[in-house]
Structure formats: C-alpha cells, structure tokens
C-alpha positions as CSV (number, residue, x, y, z in Angstrom):
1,X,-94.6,-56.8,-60.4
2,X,-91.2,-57.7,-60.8
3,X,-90.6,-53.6,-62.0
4,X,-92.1,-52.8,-58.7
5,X,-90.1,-55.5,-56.4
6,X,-86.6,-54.1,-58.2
7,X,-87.5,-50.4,-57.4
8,X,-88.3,-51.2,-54.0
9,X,-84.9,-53.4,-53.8
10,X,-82.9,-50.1,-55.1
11,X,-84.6,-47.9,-52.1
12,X,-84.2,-50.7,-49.7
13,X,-80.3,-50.5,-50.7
14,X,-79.9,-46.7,-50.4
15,X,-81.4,-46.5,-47.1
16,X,-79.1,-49.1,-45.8
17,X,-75.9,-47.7,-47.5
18,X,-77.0,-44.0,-45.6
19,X,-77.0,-45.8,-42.9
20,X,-73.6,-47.6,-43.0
21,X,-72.1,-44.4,-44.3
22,X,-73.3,-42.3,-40.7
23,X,-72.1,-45.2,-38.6
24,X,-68.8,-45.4,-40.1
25,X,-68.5,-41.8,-40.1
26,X,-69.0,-41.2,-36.0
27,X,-65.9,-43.0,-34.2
28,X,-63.7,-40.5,-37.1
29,X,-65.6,-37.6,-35.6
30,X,-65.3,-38.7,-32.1
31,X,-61.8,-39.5,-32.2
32,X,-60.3,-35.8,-33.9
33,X,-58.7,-33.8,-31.2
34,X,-58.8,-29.9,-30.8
35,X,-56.0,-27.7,-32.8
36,X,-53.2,-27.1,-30.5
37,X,-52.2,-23.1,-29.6
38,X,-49.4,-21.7,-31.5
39,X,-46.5,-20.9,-29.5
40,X,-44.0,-18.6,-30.2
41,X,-40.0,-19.0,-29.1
42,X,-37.5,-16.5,-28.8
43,X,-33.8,-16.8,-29.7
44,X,-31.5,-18.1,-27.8
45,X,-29.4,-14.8,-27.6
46,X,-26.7,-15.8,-25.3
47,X,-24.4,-12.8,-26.0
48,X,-22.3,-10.7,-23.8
49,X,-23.7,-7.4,-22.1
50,X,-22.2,-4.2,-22.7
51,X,-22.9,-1.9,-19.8
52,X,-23.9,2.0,-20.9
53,X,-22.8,4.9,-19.1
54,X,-24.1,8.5,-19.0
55,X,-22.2,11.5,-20.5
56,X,-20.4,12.7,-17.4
57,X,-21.2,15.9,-18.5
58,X,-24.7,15.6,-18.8
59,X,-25.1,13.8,-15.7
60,X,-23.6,16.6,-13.8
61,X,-25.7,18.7,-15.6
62,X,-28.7,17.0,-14.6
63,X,-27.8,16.4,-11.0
64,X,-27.1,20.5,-10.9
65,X,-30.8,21.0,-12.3
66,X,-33.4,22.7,-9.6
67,X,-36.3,20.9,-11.5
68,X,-34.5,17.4,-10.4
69,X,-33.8,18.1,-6.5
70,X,-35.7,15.9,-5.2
71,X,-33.1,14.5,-1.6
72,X,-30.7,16.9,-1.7
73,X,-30.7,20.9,-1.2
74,X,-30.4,23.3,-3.7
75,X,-27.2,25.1,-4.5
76,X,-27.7,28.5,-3.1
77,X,-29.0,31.2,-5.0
78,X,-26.6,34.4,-5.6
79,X,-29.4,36.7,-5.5
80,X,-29.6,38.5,-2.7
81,X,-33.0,38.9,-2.5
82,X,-33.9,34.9,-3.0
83,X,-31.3,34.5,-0.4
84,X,-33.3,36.8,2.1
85,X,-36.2,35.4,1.5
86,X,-34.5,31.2,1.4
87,X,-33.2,32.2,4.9
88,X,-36.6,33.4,6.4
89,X,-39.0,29.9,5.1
90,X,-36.0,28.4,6.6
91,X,-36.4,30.1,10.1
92,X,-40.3,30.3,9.5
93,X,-40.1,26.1,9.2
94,X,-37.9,25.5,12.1
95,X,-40.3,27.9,14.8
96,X,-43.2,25.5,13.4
97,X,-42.0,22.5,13.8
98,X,-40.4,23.4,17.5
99,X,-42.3,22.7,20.3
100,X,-42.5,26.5,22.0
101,X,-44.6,26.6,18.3
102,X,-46.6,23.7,19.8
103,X,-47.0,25.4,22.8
104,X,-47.7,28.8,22.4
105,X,-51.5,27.8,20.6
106,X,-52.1,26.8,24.3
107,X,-51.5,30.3,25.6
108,X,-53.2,32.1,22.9
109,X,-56.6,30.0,23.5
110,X,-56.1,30.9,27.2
111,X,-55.8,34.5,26.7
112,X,-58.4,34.5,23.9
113,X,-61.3,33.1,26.8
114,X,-60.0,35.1,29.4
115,X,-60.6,38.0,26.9
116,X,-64.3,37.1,25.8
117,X,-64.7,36.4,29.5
118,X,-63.3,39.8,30.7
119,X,-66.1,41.2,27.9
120,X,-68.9,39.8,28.4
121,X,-68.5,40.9,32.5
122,X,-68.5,44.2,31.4
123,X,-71.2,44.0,29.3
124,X,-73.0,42.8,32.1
125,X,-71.3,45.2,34.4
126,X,-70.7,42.6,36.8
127,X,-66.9,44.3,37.3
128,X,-68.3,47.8,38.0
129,X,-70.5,46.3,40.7
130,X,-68.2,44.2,42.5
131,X,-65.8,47.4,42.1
132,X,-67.7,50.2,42.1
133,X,-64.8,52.4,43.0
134,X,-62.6,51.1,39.6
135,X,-66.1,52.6,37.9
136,X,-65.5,56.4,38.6
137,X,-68.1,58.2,37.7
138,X,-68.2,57.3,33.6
139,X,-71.3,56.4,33.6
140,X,-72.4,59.4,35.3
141,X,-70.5,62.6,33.2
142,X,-72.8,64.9,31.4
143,X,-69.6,66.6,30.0
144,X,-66.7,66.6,32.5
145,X,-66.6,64.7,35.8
146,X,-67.3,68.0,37.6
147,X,-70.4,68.0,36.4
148,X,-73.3,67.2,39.0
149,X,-77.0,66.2,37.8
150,X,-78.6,68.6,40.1
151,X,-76.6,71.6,38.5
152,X,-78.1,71.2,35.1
153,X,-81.3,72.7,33.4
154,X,-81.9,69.5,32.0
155,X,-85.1,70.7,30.0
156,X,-82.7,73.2,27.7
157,X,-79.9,71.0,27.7
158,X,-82.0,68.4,26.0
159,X,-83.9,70.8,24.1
160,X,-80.3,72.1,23.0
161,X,-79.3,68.7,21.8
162,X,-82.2,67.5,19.9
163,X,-81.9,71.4,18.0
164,X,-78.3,70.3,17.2
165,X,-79.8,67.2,16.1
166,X,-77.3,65.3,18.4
167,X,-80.2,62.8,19.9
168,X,-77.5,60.5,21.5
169,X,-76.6,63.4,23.9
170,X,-80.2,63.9,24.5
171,X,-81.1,60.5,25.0
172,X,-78.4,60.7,28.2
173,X,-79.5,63.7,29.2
174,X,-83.4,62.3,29.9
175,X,-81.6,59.6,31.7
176,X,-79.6,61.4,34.0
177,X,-82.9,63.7,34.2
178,X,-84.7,60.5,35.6
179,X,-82.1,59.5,37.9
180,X,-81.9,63.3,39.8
181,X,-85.8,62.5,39.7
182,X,-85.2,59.1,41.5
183,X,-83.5,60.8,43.3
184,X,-85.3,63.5,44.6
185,X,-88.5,61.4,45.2
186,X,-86.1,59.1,47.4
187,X,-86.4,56.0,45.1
188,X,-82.6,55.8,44.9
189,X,-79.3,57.5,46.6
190,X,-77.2,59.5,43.7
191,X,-73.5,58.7,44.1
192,X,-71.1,59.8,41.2
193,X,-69.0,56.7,42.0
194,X,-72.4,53.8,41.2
195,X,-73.1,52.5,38.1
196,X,-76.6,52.4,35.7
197,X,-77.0,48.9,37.5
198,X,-76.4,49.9,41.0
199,X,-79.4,51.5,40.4
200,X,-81.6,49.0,39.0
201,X,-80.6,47.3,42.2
202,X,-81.5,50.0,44.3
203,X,-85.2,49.9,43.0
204,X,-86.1,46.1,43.4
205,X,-88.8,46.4,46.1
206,X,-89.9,49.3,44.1
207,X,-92.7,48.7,40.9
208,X,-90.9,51.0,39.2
209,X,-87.6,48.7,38.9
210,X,-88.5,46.9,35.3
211,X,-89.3,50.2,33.3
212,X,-86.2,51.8,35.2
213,X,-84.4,48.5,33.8
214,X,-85.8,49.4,30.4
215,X,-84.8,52.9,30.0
216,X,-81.2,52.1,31.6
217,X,-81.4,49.2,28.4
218,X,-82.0,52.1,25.8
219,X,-79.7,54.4,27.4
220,X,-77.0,52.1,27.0
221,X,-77.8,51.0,23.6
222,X,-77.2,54.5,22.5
223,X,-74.3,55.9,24.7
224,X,-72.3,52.8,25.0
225,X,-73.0,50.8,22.2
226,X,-73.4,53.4,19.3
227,X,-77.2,52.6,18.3
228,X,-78.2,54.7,15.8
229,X,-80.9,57.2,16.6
230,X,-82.8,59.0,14.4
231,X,-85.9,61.8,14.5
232,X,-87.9,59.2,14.8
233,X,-86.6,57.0,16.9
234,X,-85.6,59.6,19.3
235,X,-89.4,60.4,20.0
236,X,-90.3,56.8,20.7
237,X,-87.2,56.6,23.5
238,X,-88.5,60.4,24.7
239,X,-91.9,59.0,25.4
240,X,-91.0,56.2,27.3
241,X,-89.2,58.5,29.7
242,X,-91.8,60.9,29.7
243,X,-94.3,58.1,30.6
244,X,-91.9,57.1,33.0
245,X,-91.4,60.2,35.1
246,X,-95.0,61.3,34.8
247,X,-95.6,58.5,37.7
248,X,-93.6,61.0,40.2
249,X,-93.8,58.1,43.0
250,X,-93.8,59.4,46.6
251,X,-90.7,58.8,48.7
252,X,-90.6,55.8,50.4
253,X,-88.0,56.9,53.2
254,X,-85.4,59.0,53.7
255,X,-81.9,57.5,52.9
C-alpha cells in the first residue's frame, strides 16, 4: 500500500509541475513582439556637383544629323534632284492644307452628279425627247445620214450581213425593216429627226406598243451598248422580229 500511495504521489507531482510549467510559460509568449524590418541608410554625400558638358564637336555633329531633326528643318540637300523633288511635297503640302484645296472637293462632287445625271437621261433618252432636233437622225442611219429606210432592200442587206457574219448590223437592219413596216401600215409617222422612243410613244393606243418596246430594248442592247451577238443568239432576236412583223396590223388612220 504504501508502494502504491508513493507512486501515485510521484504522478500526482508531475502532473502539477506540467502544469505550472505551461502557465508560467504564456505571459513570455504573449508578451514577445514581431522582428522589426531592416532598413537601409544611404550616406550622407554632401559633396559639390560638377556640371558635364558635351563635346562641342559632337554636339554640333549631332544637332547636324537628319536622323535627329525632329523641330527644326533639314539643311538642304545639294542634290539637285532631292531638291526638285523637296520643293514639290513642299508645294504639294501647302495646296492641301489651303482652303481652295478644301473647296475644290465641293465642285468635283457637283460635277461628278451632274455627270451620272446627264447619263442616266440619255440612257433613258429623256434628252432626245425633250430635244428631238439635238437627236439628228443617229438613231436612224443605216450607213450615212442620206440613207432613207424606204430605199433599202432590207431582205439582202440583212441577208448580206449575217453572210459577213456581222449580226450587229443585221440586228439594225430588221429594226429599221420593222419601223418602214410601221410605217407603211400607218402605225407610226417615220421622221429621220425622232428617236427609237418617239416611237414607242407613238404606238400606245396600239397592242402592238409592248413587243415594239421589246425589240427597240434588243436593238439597243446591240447597237448602242455593244452586246455581244452570236449565231445563236442572233436567231432568237430574228424570230422575235419575224413574229413581230408577221402580225401586219391594218392602218388605223392616215397621218
């Protein structure tokens, strides 16, 4: 018994001495501060100053570079050529920052709409109606302007052309056959001086007036604007005047 009282004595003591040992050791652990930051201090260099200068020469040289002109104009060049060329930028850059520079766009956009304006009227021959007599004849000639549609033997003149292979002359050809045959049957009044859409106009209480409209479109497809015409194509535009003309409409009056 007195073994087993003096061993629980020496665990009784040990407990008690951990536990002074971790309550004596918190206020130490509570009370250390953070390490302070290192800090570094220059000299105190209180010396005088001793102010630099450039070589003279290599300043000048530096200030006479082209690479460094940065505010001030370059030295002019002794070539000739460079100078030429220096002397038109220079003339080139004053016109475009002057105001008749500014200005001038104005007039160029003017004339540029009056000329799609002017172009598209006389695509639509609105010019050669409202003056027919500024539209002599051109639209009319066979070969010269002293040529008159009831004077030709249109049937070998066209079969002439297509044997030349030159189907854009026969393609004009069966239209100004078709107009002397307007003509004749009193469907319209031949005048040298109209145009293709004085025509057109001429036949608008007439059925006939939309498939005259249509031939006088081909026509000027291929005499005015160039379309090509082959072989082939030439046949299709031959049987729509053929087609055309095989209606022979009576007269309506006499004009």
């Amino acid at each position: 018994m007195k073994a087993v009282s003096k061993l629980t004595f020496f665990v009784v003591a040990a407990q008690v001495a951990t536990l002074l040992v971790c309550v004596y050791s918190l206020p130490v652990s509570a009370q250390m501060t953070a390490p302070q930051s290192q800090t570094v201090s220059t000299p105190d260099d209180r010396s005088a100053l001793r102010v630099r200068y450039p070589n003279p020469d290599h300043l000048h040289k530096l200030q006479t570079d082209r690479d460094y002109q940065y505010n001030n104009d370059a030295p002019p060049s002794t070539n000739p050529i460079a100078r030429f060329f220096n002397w038109l930028f220079r003339k080139i850059s004053r016109f475009l920052a002057s105001k008749a520079y500014q200005d001038v766009w104005q007039y160029v956009i003017l004339a540029g709409i009056a000329g799609v304006s002017i172009y598209l009227l006389m695509k639509a021959e609105v010019l050669g109606y409202l003056f027919p007599k500024k539209a002599q004849s051109s639209d009319l000639d066979y070969a010269t302007l002293e040529e008159n549609i009831h004077e030709i033997n249109f049937d070998s003149a066209i079969e002439d052309a297509i044997s030349q292979r030159n189907f854009r002359l026969a393609v004009r050809l069966l239209y100004l056959q078709t107009l002397k045959r307007l003509t004749d049957s009193g469907q319209i009044n031949y005048k040298p001086e109209k145009t293709n859409r004085q025509y057109v106009y001429e036949l608008a209480n007439s059925p006939l007036q939309s498939g005259f409209e249509i031939l006088t479109r081909q026509f000027e497809f291929v005499w005015y604007g160039d379309f090509p015409v082959d072989e082939t194509k030439f046949g299709q535009i031959r049987q729509q005047f053929q087609q055309f003309n095989s209606s022979r409409p009576a007269p309506i009056h006499d004009r």
